[in-house]
Residue, then its C-alpha position, 0 to 999 in steps of 0.5 A: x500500500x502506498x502512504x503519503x510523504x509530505x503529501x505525496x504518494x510514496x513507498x510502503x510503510x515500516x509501521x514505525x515513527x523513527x525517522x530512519x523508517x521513515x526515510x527507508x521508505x522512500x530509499x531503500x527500494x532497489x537503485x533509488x540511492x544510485x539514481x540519486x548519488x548519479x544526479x549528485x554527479x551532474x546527470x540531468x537527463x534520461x540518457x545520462x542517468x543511463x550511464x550511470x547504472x547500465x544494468x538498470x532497464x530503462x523502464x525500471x529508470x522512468x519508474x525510480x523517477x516518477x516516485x522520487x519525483x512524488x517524493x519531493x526528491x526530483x523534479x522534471x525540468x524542460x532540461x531533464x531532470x534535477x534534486x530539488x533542495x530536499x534531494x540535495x540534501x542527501x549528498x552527505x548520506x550518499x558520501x557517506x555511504x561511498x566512505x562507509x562501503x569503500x572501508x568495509x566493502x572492499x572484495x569486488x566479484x566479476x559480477x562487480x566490474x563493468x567497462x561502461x561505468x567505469x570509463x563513464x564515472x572516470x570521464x566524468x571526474x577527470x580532472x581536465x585541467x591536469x591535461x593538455x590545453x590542446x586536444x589530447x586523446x588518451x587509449x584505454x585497452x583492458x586485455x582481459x575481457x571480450x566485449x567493450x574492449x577499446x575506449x578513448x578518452x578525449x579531453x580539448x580544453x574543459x571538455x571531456x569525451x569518452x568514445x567505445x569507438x576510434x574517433x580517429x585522433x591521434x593517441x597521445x598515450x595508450x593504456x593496456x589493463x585489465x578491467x579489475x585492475x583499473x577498477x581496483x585504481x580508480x576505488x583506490x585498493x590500488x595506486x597507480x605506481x604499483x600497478x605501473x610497477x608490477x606491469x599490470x598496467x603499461x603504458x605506449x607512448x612519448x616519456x613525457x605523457x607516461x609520466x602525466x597519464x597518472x595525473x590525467x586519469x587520477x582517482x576517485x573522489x573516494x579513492x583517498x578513503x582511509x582503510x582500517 
C-alpha cells in the first residue's frame, strides 16, 4: 500500500515513527540511492542517468523517477531532470555511504566490474585541467575481457569525451589493463605506481605523457578513503 510523504504518494510503510523508517521508505527500494548519488554527479537527463547504472532497464529508470519525483526528491525540468533542495540534501548520506562501503566493502566479484561505468564515472571526474590545453586523446585497452574492449578518452580544453569507438585522433598515450585492475585504481585498493610497477598496467607512448597519464586519469573522489 502506498502512504503519503509530505503529501505525496510514496513507498510502503515500516509501521514505525523513527525517522530512519521513515526515510527507508522512500530509499531503500532497489537503485533509488544510485539514481540519486548519479544526479549528485551532474546527470540531468534520461540518457545520462543511463550511464550511470547500465544494468538498470530503462523502464525500471522512468519508474525510480516518477516516485522520487512524488517524493519531493526530483523534479522534471524542460532540461531533464534535477534534486530539488530536499534531494540535495542527501549528498552527505550518499558520501557517506561511498566512505562507509569503500572501508568495509572492499572484495569486488566479476559480477562487480563493468567497462561502461567505469570509463563513464572516470570521464566524468577527470580532472581536465591536469591535461593538455590542446586536444589530447588518451587509449584505454583492458586485455582481459571480450566485449567493450577499446575506449578513448578525449579531453580539448574543459571538455571531456569518452568514445567505445576510434574517433580517429591521434593517441597521445595508450593504456593496456585489465578491467579489475583499473577498477581496483580508480576505488583506490590500488595506486597507480604499483600497478605501473608490477606491469599490470603499461603504458605506449612519448616519456613525457607516461609520466602525466597518472595525473590525467587520477582517482576517485573516494579513492583517498582511509582503510582500517
Amino acid at each position: 500500500m502506498l502512504r503519503e510523504f509530505g503529501g505525496k504518494k510514496t513507498m510502503t510503510s515500516y509501521g514505525q515513527f523513527c525517522p530512519i523508517a521513515k526515510a527507508m521508505e522512500v530509499l531503500d527500494e532497489r537503485w533509488t540511492l544510485l539514481v540519486v548519488r548519479e544526479m549528485l554527479l551532474g546527470s540531468t537527463r534520461f540518457n545520462e542517468l543511463r550511464r550511470g547504472v547500465p544494468k538498470m532497464s530503462p523502464a525500471l529508470l522512468s519508474k525510480r523517477l516518477r516516485t522520487l519525483t512524488r517524493a519531493g526528491i526530483v523534479t522534471r525540468t524542460p532540461a531533464g531532470y534535477s534534486l530539488t533542495t530536499c534531494g540535495a540534501e542527501l549528498v552527505d548520506v550518499v558520501t557517506s555511504l561511498g566512505i562507509w562501503g569503500t572501508r568495509w566493502i572492499g572484495e569486488l566479484g566479476e559480477q562487480d566490474l563493468d567497462p561502461h561505468l567505469l570509463l563513464w564515472d572516470l570521464r566524468r571526474t577527470v580532472p581536465v585541467t591536469a591535461w593538455p590545453r590542446t586536444r589530447t586523446t588518451v587509449a584505454i585497452r583492458f586485455d582481459d575481457i571480450p566485449r567493450a574492449k577499446d575506449w578513448w578518452l578525449v579531453v580539448t580544453g574543459d571538455d571531456a569525451d569518452l568514445c567505445d569507438y576510434d574517433p580517429g585522433f591521434e593517441v597521445t598515450v595508450t593504456v593496456r589493463t585489465g578491467l579489475a585492475t583499473l577498477t581496483r585504481i580508480w576505488r583506490g585498493d590500488l595506486s597507480w605506481e604499483a600497478a605501473l610497477r608490477s606491469g599490470r598496467v603499461t603504458l605506449d607512448g612519448p616519456e613525457q605523457a607516461r609520466r602525466a597519464l597518472p595525473t590525467w586519469i587520477g582517482q576517485s573522489t573516494l579513492a583517498a578513503t582511509p582503510r582500517p
